[in-house]
N, C-alpha and C positions, 0 to 999 in steps of 0.2 A: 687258461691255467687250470688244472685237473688238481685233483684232490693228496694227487701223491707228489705233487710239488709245491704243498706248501707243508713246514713244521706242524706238528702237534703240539697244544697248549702241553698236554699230559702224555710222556711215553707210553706206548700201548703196554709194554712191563709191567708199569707201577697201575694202566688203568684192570690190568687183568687179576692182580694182587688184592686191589681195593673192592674187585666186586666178588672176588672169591671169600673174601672178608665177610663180607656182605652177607652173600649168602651160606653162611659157616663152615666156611672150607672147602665146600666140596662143590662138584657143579658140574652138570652133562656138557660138552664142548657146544653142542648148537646153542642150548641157555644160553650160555656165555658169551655167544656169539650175537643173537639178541641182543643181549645188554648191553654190551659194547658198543655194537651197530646203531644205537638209540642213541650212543654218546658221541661219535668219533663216525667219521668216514672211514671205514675198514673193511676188506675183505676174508672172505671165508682162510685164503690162502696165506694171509697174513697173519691171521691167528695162529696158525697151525705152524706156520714157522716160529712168532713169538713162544707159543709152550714149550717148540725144542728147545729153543734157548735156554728157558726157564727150565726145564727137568733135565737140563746138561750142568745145571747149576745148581741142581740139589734142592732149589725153591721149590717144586712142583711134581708130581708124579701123574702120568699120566697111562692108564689102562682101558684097553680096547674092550667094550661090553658088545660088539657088536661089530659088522664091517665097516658101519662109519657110522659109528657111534661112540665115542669116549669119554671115559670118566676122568676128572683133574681132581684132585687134591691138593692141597696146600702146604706141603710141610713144615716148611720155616718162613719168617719175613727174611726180606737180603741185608 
């Protein structure tokens, strides 16, 4: 059994909300990618779907510093 067939205790949503929290709002996407990776079996590719999510929803805004480098914000809790 592989890691992407079992549930997560915590949606990757509410674990990317709580560490943007964390670190006060704001947070480079690899940090965050770290963080999470320390908590959760996730990959690079799944984060980066999760933020669309979230800044299709107004939670999040997300701006490119770089070619693959971005910056997330936090604008509202959901």
């Amino acid at each position: 059994m592989t890691a992407s067939d079992t549930w997560r205790s915590l949606p990757l949503h509410y674990a990317i909300i709580e560490e943007l929290e964390r670190k006060g709002g704001s947070a480079k996407d690899v940090d965050l990618y770290k963080a999470l990776r320390d908590k959760m079996d996730i990959t690079f590719a799944e984060l980066l779907h999760a933020l669309m999510k979230l800044e299709m929803q107004g939670i999040v805004y997300v701006s490119v510093l770089k070619e693959n480098l971005r910056n997330v914000e936090l604008l509202r809790k959901p």
